[in-house]
N, C-alpha and C positions, 0 to 999 in steps of 0.2 A: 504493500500500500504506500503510494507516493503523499505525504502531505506537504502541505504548505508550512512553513514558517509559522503563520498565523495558527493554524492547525492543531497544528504542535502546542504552542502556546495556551491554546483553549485546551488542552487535553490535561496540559500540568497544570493548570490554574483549578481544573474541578475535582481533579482527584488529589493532588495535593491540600489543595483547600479541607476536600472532604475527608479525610484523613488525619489532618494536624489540624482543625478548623475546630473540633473537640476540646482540645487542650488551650487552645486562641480562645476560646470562648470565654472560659475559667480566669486566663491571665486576661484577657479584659475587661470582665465586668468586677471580679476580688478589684482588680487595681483601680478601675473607678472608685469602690468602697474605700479601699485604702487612701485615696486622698484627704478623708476625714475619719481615720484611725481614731484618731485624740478622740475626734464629738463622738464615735459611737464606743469609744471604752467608756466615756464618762455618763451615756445613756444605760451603758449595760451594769456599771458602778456606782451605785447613788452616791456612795461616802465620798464621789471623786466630785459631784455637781459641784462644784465653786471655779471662781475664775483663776484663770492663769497667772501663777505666783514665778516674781524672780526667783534666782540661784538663794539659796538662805545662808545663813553665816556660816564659816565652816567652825571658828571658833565657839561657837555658842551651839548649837546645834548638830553640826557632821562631825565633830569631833568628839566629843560623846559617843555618840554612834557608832564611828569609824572603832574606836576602843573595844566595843561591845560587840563588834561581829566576831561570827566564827564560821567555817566553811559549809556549805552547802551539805547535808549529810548524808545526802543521796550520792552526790559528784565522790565525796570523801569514800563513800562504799566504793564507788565501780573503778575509779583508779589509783585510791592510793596501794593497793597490792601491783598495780599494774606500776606504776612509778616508783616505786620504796626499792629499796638495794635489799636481801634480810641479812647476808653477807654482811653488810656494812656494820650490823646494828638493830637494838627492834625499833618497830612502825614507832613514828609518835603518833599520840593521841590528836584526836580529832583537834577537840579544846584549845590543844598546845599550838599546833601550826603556828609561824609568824606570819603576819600579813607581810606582805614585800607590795601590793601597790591600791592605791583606792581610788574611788573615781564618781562623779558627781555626773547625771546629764540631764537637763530640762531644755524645753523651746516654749516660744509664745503659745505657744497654740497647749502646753503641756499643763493642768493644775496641778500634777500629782510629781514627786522627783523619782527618779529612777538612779539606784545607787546600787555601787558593785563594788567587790573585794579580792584582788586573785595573794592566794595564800601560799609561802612557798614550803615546797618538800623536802626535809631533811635527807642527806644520804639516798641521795636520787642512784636510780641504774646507770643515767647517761647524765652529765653534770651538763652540758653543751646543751641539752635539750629543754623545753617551756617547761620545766616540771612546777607546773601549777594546779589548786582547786582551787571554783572558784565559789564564788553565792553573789547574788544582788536582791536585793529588794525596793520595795516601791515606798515611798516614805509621804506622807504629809508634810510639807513642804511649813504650812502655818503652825505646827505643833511637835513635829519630830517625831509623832510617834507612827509604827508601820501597819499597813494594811494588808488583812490575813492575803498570803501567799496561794492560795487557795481560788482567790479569786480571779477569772480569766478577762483578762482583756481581751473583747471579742476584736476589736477593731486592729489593735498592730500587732497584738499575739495569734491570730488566728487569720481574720481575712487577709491581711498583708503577706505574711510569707505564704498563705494558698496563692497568693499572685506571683509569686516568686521558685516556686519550691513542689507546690502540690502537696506538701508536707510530707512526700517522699525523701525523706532522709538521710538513709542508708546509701554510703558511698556519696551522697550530694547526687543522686541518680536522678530528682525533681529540676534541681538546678540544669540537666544538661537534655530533658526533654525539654522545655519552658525555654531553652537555650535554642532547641533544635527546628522547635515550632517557630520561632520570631524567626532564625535563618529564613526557615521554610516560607514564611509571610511577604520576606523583603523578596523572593520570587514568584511569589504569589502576586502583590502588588507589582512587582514589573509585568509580569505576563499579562494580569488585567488590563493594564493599559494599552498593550497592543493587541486585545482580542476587541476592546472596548475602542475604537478608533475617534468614535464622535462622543468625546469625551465631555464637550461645551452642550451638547446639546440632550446627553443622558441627567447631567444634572439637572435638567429642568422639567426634567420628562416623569410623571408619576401618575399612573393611571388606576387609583383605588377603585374605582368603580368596574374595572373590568372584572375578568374571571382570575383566579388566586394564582393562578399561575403566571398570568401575565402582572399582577400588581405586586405580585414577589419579585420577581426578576425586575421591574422597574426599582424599587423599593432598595434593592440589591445593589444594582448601580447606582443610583443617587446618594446613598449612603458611601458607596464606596470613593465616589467621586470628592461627595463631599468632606471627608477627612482624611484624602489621600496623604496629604502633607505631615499630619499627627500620625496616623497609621506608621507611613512609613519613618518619623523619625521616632519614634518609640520603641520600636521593633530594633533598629541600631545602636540608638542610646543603652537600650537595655543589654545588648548584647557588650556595650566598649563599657559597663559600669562590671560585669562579671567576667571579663577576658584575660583581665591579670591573675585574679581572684580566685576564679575558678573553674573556665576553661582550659585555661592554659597558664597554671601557675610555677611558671619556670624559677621562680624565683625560691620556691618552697621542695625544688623537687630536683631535677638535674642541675640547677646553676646553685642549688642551696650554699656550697661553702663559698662561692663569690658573691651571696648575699650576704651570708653571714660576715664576709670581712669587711664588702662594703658599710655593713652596721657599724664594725668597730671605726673606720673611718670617719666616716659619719660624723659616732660620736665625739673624737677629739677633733674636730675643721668645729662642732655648734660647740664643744667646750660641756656636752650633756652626757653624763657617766653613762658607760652600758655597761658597767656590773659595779654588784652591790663592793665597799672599799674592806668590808667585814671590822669596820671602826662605828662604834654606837656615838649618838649627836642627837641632838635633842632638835624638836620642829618650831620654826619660828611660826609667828602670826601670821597664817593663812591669809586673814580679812586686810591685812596689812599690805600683802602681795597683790591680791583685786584692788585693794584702792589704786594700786600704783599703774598695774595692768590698764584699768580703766581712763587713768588719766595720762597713758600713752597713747591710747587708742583717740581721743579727745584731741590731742596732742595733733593725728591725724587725720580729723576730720572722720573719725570712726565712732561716734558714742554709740553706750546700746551695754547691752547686760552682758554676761558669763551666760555663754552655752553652756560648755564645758571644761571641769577641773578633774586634774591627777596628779597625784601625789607615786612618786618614784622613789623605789629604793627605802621606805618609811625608815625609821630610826636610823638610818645610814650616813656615816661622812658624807657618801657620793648622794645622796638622797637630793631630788631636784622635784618643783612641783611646775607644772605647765598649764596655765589659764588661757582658755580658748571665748573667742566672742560669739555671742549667738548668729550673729550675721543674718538674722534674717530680712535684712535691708536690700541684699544683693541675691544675684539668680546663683553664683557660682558658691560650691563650698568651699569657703576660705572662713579660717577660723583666725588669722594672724596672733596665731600662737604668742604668749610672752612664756617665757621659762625662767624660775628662780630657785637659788642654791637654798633647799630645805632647811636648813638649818640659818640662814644668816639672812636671808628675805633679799641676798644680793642678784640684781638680772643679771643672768647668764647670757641670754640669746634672746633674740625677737628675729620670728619667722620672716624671711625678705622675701620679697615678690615672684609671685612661681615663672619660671621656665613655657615658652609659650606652649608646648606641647604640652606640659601640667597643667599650664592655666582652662586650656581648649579640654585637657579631659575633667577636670573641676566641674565647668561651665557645663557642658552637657550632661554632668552629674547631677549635678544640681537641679539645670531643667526640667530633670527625668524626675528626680526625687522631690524638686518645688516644695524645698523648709522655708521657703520665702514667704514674705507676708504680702499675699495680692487675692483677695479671697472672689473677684471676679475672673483672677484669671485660673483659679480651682478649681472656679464650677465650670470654666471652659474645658477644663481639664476631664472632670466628669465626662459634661458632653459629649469629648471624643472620642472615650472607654465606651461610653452607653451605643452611640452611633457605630461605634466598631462591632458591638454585638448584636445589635440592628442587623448590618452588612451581613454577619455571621451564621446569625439563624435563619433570614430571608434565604442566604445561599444552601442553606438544608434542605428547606420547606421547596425551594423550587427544586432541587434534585431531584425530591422523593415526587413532587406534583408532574415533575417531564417525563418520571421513568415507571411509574406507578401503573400506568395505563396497559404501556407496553409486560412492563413486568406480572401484572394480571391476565394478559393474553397470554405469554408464556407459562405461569405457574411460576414464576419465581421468587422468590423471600426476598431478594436483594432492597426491593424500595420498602419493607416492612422492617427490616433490620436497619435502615438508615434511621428510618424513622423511630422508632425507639429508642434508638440513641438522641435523637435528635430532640424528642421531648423530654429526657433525660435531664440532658445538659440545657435545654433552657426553661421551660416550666420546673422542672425537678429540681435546677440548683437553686432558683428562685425559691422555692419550697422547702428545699433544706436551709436558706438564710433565713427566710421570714419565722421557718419552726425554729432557726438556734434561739434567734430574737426571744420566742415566746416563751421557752422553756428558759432562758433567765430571768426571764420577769415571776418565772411561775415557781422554781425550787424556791425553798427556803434561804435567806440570808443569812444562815449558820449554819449550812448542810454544809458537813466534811467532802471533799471533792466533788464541788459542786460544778470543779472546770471539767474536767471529766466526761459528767452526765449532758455537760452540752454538747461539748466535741461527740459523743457516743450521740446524740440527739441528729449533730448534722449528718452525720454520713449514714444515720439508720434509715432516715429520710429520704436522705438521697438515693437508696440503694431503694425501697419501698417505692418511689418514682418510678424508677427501672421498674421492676419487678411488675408494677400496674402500666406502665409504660406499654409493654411486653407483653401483657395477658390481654388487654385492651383493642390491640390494634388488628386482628383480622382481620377488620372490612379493609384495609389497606392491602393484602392480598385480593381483593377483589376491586380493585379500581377506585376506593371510596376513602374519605377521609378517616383519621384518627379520633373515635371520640376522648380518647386518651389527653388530646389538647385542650377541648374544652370543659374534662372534668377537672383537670389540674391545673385550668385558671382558675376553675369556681375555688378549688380549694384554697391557693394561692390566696386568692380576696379573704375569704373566710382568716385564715389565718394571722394575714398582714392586720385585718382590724381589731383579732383579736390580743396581738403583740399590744396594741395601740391603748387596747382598752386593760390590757395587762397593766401596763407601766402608770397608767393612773392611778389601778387597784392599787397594785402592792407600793408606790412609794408618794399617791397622790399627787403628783406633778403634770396636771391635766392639762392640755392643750391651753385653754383658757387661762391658765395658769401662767405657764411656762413664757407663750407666744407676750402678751401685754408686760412679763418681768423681761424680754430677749434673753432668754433663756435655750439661745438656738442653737447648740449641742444638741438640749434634747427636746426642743422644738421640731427642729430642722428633722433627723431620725423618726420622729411621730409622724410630720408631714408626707416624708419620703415611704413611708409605709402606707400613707393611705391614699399616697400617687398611684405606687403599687397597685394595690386591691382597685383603685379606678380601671386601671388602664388594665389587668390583667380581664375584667368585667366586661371591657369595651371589645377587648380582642375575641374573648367566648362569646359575645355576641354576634363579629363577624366572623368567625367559623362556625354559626350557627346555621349557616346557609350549606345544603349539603348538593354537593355538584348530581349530574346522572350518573350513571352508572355504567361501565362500558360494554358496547354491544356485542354480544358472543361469548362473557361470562354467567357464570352462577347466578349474581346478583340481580344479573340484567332482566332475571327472568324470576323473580321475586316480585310480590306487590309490591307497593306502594309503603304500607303497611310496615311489612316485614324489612323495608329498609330502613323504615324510621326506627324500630326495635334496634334494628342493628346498631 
């Protein structure tokens, strides 16, 4: 078979698409969610509803603290047999560990602090190697004291790395489908362009009124046209923010020992010890160091808070602590580090101006990741996620609507196995969000692993999706739609109102409430749930129109009746 260029092009654009287009779905609608992480942990957290508090003292507050941690006692099980020498000596006690580094991180957009500890390992097996455990906790920022460990952050502890990760773990094997899918997309998006030639004039072109097959494939293109630019720079960005990291991290694996020298170098050109002097020195005033920090940055035209502090090396001669700015002013992440000598509050080093190839991958980091403060250009951000799974599911719905017909004359499963998947991954994941929502608002406020029963909530859901997905769809063997779409909008709505009327019950914070206090964390999150339920209502209304049924099947020769049954 001779094809055309063009040809060709429409061939990988719909099987690739339909293929990775699964897994595209998941990283574009999580990563829409994840733009407002902070608002829906602090929906899913009542203790978290207050506003957005600076970095707190570290004298007064984090230092207390910092004294008082001790390692993580899960991390302390599972590696310190793996790290400990017994040759050397016995295990220390959990207790005992020294801390060797600690560390402070909020943003605007954060009410709650998120604080960490890596403890070092006496009589390690390999002394060259990170032998750390670690622990972090989430702190009250206004009173110092922490919040049960227990409790899930649905928003950057969960939707964020499913956009990221899949929450396949093992090996980072999430990170490198999510990796394989975007590749696969920025060919996807070239190919559509050249199967799509009249590119000005699909964007204007949408004809809901026709038959579903035709207003899908319009619907398809206009969408795709219209966040061609977003599409495909997020699909790159995301690929050049995990390329060092952890596609191809040469630095951690064949060039490791000329990382590790460049390290030592490094540290004597900034004057920043890289290992501890093994001489004990006492910690000067942290709060003393921000002041000064801050009025360097002032100094250049930079005010603005502490994003981020760490303390190096703790009771150590070489001991150095590094204050970072929020920077949520600018698109790129640049923290313009100041660094001072732990013990004598003297500056060591202030970060100088990156490298234009550092500063260009900053800059697209940042974009990708948007800690910036621009909350118009956020929801645009949404937008492009949501319109990308628009493009996404439209391009399902017409596969299974072009091939469905034929694949009924045949006898074949092919457009009923699509489709199941297809109502899977867009009703169903919609289904498993809206149920995690509801079943936080619904456990108890002191139930012992209550993060657990939510995580176990989404994917029970999800897999129940399938599963009715799947049992549902015969009339799709026969030429006819899924009523599997339109029982799992209904439920969809059903659910998303009842999150809504949840989160009033259990913590009284009613719309009416919340929306005249701008209380739009968990304003905004209530609204967006009964966007939801609208729009999933709207859609099971227009799939309530059932096409014919094709001539020369089973169906075809069924009443009237017996098709509406079906």
């Amino acid at each position: 078979m001779n094809w055309t260029f063009r040809q060709a092009m429409s061939w990988m654009h719909t099987w690739l698409g339909l293929v990775l287009g699964f897994v595209l779905m998941v990283v574009f609608f999580f990563g829409s969610l994840s733009v407002f992480d902070r608002e829906i942990d602090r929906w899913a957290i009542p203790q978290t509803r207050f506003a957005p508090q600076p970095m707190p003292s570290f004298d007064q507050m984090l230092r207390p603290l910092m004294d008082r941690m001790e390692p993580s006692p899960i991390e302390y099980a599972a590696k310190m047999p793996v790290l400990h020498d017994p040759a050397k000596g016995p295990m220390t006690p959990r207790q005992a560990l020294p801390i060797d580094e600690f560390w402070a991180y909020t943003t605007h957009r954060d009410p709650v602090l998120l604080v960490g500890a890596d403890f070092a390992v006496p009589l390690p097996k390999d002394p060259a190697a990170h032998n750390h455990i670690h622990n972090r906790v989430t702190v009250d920022p206004r009173t110092g004291q922490l919040l049960k460990d227990d409790q899930l952050k649905v928003g950057s502890a969960f939707f964020y790395p499913l956009h990221y990760s899949l929450h396949l773990n093992w090996k980072n094997i999430g990170y490198f489908v999510v990796g394989l899918a975007a590749f696969i997309m920025l060919a996807a998006l070239v190919s559509g362009v050249v199967i799509h030639r009249r590119l000005f004039r699909e964007f204007f072109t949408f004809r809901p009124r026709k038959h579903l097959q035709r207003s899908t494939l319009d619907l398809h293109n206009l969408t795709g046209v219209l966040a061609l630019p977003f599409h495909f720079f997020f699909a790159f960005t995301g690929l050049v923010i995990f390329a060092a990291s952890t596609y191809m991290p040469l630095g951690h694996t064949v060039l490791k020992p000329l990382h590790d020298r460049h390290a030592v170098l490094e540290a004597a050109r900034t004057g920043l010890p890289h290992e501890r002097a093994g001489v004990a020195a006492p910690l000067a005033s942290v709060d003393a160091m921000v002041a000064e920090a801050r009025r360097r940055w002032a100094e250049r035209d930079m005010p603005g808070q502490v994003g981020f502090l760490k303390l190096h090396h703790i009771g150590d001669a070489n001991g150095y602590v590094s204050i970072y700015r929020a920077g949520s002013d600018r698109v790129a992440l640049v923290g313009e580090g100041i660094h001072f000598q732990a013990s004598t509050g003297r500056v060591l080093y202030e970060d100088p101006p990156r490298a234009p190839a550092s500063a260009v991958h900053q800059f697209l980091s940042g974009l990708h990741l948007q800690h910036f403060e621009h909350w118009l250009l956020r929801w645009l951000y949404v937008a492009g996620g949501l319109i990308g799974c628009v493009c996404i599911g439209n391009g399902f719905v017409f596969f299974v609507e072009k091939r469905k017909q034929q694949h009924a004359r045949q006898g074949s499963a092919g457009a009923r196995v699509v489709d199941a998947l297809a109502v899977t991954t867009v009703t169903g994941m919609l289904l498993a969000t809206t149920g995690m929502l509801l079943v936080n608002r619904l456990l108890p406020a002191d139930l012992s692993g209550a993060a657990d029963w939510q995580m176990r909530a989404f994917w029970g859901i999800w897999l129940l999706s399938l599963v009715h997905a799947g049992w549902r769809n015969a009339p799709v063997a026969r030429g006819l739609r899924s009523p599997a779409w339109r029982e799992q909008c209904l439920a969809l709505a059903g659910v998303a109102v009842a999150a809504v009327l949840a989160n009033g019950w259990s913590t009284g914070a009613h719309l009416w409430m919340t929306v005249p206090a701008a209380q739009w964390p968990v304003a905004g999150v209530d609204l967006s749930l009964l966007a939801t339920a609208a729009l999933a209502l709207a859609v099971r209304r227009r799939l309530g129109r059932e096409p014919r049924p094709v001539p020369g099947t089973a169906q075809a020769r069924h009443t009237p009746k017996e098709v509406a049954h079906a």
